[in-house]
N, CA and C atoms as an extended XYZ file, in Angstrom:
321
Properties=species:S:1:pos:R:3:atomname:S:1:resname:S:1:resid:I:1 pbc="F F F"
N       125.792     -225.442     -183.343 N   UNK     1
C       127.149     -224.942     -183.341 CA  UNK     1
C       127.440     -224.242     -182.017 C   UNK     1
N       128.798     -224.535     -181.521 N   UNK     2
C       129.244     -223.503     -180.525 CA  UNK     2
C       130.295     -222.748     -181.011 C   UNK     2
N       130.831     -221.853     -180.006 N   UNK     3
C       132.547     -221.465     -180.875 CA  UNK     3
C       133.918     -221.289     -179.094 C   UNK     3
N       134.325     -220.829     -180.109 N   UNK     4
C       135.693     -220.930     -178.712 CA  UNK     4
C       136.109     -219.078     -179.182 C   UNK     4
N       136.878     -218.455     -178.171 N   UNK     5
C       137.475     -217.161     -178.788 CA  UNK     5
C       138.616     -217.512     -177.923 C   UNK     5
N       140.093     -217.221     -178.769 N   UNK     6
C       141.149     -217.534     -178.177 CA  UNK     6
C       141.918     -216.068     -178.321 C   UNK     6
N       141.968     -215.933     -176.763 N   UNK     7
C       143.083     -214.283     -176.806 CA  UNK     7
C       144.147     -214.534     -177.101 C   UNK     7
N       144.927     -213.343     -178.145 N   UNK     8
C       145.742     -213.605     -178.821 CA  UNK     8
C       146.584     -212.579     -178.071 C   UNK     8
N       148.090     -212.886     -177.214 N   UNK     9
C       148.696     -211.904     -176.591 CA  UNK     9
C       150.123     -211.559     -177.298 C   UNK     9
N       150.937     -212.713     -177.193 N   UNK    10
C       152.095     -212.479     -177.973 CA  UNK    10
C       152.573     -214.160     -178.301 C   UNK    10
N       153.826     -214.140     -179.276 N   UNK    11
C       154.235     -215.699     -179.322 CA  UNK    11
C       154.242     -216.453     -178.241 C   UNK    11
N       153.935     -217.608     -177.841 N   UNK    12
C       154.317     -218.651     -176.924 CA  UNK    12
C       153.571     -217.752     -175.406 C   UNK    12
N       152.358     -217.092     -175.973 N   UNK    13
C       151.257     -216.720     -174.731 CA  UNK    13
C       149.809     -216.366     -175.372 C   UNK    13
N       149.599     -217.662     -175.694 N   UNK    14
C       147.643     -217.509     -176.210 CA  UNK    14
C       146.549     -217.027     -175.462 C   UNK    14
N       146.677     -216.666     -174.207 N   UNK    15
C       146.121     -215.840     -173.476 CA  UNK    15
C       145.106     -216.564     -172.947 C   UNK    15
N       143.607     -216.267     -172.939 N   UNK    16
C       142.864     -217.011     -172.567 CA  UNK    16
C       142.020     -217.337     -173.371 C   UNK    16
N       140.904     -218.579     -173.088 N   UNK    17
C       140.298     -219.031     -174.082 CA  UNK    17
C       138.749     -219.297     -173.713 C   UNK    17
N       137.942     -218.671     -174.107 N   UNK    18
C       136.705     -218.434     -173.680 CA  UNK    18
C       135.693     -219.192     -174.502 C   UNK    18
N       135.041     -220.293     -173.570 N   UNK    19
C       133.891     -221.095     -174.439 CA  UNK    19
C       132.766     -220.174     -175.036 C   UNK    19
N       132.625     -220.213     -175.981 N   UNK    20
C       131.122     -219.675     -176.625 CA  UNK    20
C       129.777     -220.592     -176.675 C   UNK    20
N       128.555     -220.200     -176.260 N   UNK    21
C       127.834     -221.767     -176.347 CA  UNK    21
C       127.056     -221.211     -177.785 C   UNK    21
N       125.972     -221.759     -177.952 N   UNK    22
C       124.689     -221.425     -179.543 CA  UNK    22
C       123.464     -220.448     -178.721 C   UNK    22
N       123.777     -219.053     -179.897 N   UNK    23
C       123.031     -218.080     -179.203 CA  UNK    23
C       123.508     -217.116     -178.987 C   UNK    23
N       123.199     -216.013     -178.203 N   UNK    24
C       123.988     -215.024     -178.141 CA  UNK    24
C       125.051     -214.962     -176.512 C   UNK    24
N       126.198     -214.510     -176.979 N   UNK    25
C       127.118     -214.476     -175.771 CA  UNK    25
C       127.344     -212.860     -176.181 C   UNK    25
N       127.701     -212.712     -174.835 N   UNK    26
C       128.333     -210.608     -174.444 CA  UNK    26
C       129.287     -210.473     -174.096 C   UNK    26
N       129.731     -209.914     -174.943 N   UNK    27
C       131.025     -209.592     -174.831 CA  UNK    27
C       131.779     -207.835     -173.895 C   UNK    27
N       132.687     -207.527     -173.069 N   UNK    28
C       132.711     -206.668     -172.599 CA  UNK    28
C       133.505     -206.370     -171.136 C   UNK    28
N       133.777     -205.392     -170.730 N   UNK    29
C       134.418     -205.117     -169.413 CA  UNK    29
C       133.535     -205.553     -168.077 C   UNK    29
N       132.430     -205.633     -168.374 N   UNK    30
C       131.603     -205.402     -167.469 CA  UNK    30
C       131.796     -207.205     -166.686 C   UNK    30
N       131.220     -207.265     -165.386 N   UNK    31
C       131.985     -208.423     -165.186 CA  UNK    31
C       130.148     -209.777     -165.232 C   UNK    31
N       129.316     -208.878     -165.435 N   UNK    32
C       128.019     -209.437     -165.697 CA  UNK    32
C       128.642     -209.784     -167.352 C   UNK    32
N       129.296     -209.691     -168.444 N   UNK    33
C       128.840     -210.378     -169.461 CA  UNK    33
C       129.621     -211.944     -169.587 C   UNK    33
N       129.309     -212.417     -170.645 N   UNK    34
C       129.484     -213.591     -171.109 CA  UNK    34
C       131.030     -213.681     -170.822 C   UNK    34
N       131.732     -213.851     -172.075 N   UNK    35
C       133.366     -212.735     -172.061 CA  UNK    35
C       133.713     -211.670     -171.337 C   UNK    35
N       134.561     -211.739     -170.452 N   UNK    36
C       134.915     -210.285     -169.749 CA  UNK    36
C       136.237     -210.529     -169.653 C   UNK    36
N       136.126     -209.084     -170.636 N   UNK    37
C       137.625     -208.720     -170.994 CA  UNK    37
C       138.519     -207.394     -170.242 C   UNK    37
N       139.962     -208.004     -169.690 N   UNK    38
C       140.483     -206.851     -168.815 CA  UNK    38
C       140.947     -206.101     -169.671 C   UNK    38
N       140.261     -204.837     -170.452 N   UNK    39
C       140.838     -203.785     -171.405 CA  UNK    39
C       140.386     -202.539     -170.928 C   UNK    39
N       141.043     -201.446     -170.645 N   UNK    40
C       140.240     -200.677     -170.328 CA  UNK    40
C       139.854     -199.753     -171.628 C   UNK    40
N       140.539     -200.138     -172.752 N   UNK    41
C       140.050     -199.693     -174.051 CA  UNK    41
C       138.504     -200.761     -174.721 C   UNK    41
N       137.899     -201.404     -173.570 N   UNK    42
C       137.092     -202.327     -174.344 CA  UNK    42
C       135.433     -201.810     -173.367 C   UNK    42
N       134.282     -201.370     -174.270 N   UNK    43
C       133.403     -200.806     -173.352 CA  UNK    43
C       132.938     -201.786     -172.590 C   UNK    43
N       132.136     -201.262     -171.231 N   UNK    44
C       131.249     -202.625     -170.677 CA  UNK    44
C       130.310     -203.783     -171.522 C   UNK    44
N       129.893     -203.419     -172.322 N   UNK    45
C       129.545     -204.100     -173.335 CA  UNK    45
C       129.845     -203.670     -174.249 C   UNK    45
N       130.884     -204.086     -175.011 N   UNK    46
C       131.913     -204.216     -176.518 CA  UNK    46
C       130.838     -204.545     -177.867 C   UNK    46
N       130.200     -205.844     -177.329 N   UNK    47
C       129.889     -206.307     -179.000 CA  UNK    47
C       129.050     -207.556     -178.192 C   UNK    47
N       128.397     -208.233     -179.181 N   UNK    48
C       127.602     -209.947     -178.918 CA  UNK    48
C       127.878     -210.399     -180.254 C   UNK    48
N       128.346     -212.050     -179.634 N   UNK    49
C       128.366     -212.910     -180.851 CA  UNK    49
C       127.047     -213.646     -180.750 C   UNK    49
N       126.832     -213.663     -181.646 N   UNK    50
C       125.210     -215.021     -181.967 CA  UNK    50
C       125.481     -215.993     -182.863 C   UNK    50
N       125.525     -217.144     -182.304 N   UNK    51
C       125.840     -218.403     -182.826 CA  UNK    51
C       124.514     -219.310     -182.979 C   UNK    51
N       124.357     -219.631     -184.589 N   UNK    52
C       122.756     -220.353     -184.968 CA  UNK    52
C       123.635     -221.975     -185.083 C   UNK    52
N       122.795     -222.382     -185.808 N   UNK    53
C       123.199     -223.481     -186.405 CA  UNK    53
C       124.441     -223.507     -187.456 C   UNK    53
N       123.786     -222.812     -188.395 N   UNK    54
C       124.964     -222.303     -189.671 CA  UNK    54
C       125.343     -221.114     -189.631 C   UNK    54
N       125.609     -220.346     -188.548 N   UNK    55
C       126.424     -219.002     -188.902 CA  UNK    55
C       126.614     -218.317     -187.242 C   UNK    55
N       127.669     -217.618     -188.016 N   UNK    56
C       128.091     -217.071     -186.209 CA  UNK    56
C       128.103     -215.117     -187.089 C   UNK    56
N       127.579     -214.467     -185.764 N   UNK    57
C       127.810     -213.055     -186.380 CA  UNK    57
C       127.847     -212.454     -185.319 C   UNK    57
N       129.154     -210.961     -185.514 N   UNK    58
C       128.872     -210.005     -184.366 CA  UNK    58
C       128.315     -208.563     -184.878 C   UNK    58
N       127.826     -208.616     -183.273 N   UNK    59
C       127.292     -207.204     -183.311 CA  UNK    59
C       128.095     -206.045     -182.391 C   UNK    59
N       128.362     -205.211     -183.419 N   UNK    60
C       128.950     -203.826     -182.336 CA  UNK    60
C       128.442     -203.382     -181.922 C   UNK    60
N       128.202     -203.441     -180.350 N   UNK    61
C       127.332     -202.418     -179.651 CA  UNK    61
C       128.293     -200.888     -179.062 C   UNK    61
N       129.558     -200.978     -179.024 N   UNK    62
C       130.295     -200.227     -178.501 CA  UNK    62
C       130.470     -198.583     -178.845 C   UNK    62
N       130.899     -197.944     -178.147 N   UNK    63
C       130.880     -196.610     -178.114 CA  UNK    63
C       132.474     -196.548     -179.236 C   UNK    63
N       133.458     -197.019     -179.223 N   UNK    64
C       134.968     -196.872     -179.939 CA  UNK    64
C       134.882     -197.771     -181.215 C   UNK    64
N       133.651     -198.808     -181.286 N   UNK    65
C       133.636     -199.611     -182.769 CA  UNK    65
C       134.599     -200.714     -182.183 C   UNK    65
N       134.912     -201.984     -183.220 N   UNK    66
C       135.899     -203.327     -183.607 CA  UNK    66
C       135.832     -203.113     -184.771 C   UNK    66
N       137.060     -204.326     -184.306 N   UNK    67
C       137.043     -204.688     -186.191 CA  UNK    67
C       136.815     -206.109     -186.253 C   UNK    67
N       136.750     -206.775     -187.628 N   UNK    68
C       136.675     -208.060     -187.729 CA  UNK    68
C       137.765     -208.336     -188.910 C   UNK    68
N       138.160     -209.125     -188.677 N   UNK    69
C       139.429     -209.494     -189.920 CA  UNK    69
C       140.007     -208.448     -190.448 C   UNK    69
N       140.303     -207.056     -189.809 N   UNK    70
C       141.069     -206.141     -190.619 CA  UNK    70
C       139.754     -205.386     -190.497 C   UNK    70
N       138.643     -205.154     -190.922 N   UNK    71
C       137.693     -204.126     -191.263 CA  UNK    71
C       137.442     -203.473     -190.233 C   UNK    71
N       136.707     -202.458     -190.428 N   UNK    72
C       136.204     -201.827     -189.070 CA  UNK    72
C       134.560     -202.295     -189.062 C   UNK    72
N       133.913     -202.018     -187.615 N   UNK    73
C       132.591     -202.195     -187.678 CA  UNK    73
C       131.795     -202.058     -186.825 C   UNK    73
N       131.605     -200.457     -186.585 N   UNK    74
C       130.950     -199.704     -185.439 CA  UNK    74
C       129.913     -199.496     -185.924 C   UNK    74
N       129.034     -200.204     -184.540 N   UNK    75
C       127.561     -199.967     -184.645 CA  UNK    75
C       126.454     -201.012     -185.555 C   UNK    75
N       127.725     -202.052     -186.161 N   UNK    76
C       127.235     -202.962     -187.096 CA  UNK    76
C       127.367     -204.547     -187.139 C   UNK    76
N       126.583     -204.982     -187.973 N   UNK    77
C       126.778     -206.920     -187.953 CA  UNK    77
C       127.766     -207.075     -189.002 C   UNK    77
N       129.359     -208.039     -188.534 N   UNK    78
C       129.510     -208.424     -189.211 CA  UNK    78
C       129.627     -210.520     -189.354 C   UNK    78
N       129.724     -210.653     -190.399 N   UNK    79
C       129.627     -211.912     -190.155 CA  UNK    79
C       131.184     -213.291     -190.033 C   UNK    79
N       130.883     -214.068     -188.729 N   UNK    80
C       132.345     -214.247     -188.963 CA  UNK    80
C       132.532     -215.779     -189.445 C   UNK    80
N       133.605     -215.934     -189.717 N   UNK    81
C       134.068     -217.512     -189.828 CA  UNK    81
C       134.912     -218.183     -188.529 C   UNK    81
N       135.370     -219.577     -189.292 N   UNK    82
C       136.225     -220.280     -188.225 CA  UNK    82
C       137.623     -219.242     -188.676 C   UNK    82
N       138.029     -219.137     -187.585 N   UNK    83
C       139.421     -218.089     -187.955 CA  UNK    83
C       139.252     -216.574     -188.007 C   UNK    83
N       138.232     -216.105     -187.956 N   UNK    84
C       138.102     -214.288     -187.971 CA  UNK    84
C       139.066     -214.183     -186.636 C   UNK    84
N       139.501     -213.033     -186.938 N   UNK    85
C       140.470     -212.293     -185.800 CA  UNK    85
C       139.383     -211.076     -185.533 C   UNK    85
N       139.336     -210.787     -183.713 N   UNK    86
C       138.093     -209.984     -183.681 CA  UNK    86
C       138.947     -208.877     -183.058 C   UNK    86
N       139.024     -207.403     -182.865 N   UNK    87
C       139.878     -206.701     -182.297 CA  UNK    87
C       139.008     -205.993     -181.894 C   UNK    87
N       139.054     -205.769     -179.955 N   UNK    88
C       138.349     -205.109     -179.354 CA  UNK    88
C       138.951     -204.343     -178.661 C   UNK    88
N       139.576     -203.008     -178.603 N   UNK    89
C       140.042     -202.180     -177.585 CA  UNK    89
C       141.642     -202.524     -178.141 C   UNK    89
N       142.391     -202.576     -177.279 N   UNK    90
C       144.006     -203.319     -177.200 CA  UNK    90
C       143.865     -204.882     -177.440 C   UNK    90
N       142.660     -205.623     -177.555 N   UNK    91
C       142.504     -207.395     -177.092 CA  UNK    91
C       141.786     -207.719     -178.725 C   UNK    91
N       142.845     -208.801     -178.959 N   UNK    92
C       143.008     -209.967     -180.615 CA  UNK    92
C       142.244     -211.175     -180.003 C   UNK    92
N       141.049     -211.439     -180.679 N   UNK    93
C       140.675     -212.671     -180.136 CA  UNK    93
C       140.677     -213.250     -181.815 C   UNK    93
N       140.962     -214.672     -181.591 N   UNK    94
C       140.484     -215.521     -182.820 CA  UNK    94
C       139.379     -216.253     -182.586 C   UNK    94
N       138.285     -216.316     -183.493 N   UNK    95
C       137.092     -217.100     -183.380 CA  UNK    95
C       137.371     -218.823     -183.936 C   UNK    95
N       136.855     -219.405     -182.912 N   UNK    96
C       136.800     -220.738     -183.988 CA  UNK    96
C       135.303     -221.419     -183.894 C   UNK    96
N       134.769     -221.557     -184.829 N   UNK    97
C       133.439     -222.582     -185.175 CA  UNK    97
C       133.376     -223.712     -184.673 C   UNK    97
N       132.803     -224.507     -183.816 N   UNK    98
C       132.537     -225.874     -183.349 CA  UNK    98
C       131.505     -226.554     -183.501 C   UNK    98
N       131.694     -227.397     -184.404 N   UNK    99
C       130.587     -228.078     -184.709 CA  UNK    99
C       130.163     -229.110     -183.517 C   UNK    99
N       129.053     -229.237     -182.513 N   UNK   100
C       128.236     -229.856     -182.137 CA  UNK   100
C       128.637     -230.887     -181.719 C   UNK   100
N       128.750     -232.142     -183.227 N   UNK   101
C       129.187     -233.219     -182.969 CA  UNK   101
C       130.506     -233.563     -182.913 C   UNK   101
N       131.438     -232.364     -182.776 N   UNK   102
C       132.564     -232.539     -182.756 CA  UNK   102
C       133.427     -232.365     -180.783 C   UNK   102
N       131.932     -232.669     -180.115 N   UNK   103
C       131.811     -232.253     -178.888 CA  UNK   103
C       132.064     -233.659     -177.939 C   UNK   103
N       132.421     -233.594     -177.198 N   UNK   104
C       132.205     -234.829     -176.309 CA  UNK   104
C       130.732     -235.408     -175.947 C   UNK   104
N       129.864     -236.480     -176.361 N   UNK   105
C       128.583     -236.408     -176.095 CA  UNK   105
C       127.698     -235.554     -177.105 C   UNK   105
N       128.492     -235.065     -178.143 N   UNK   106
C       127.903     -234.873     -179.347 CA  UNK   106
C       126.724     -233.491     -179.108 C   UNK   106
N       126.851     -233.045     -177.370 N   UNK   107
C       125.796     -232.020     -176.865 CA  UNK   107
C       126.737     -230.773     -176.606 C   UNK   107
């Protein structure tokens, strides 16, 4: 599995859209991580997603907490789906799940 995170800004501006590969990606201000997000409400390192085969989950590493679909979740794993809305600082990302073979070259 890979995933995609699509910034969510306002109607008719999806913002940007950040490949996720299988494994862990970092999320954060810092311009060394995976995702780097211009928030200054978002720490240098925010959170990591880890993407297996069958499951994608984040981790809060951050000093202010996220949320995932509405919840809060500082300091903790939560687990997401295709469609979780992830809220980091001021920045809405939507997660989406990609299956593999749904890839060009199936890699």
């Amino acid at each position: 599995m890979r995933g995609v995170l699509v910034e969510y800004r306002a109607p008719g501006d999806p913002g940007r859209v950040y490949s996720l590969r299988g494994g862990r990606n970092r999320l954060g201000r810092d311009d060394d991580r995976d995702v780097v997000l211009d928030d200054e409400r978002v720490s240098g390192e925010h959170g990591i997603i880890t993407i297996t085969e069958d499951r994608a989950r984040y981790l809060d590493s951050s000093s202010n907490g996220s949320m995932v679909d509405g919840q809060p979740v500082i300091g903790d794993v939560a687990e997401l789906r295709s469609g979780s809305v992830l809220s980091l600082g001021g920045t809405s990302l939507v997660f989406l799940l990609v299956p593999v073979a749904c890839l060009p070259g199936g890699a």
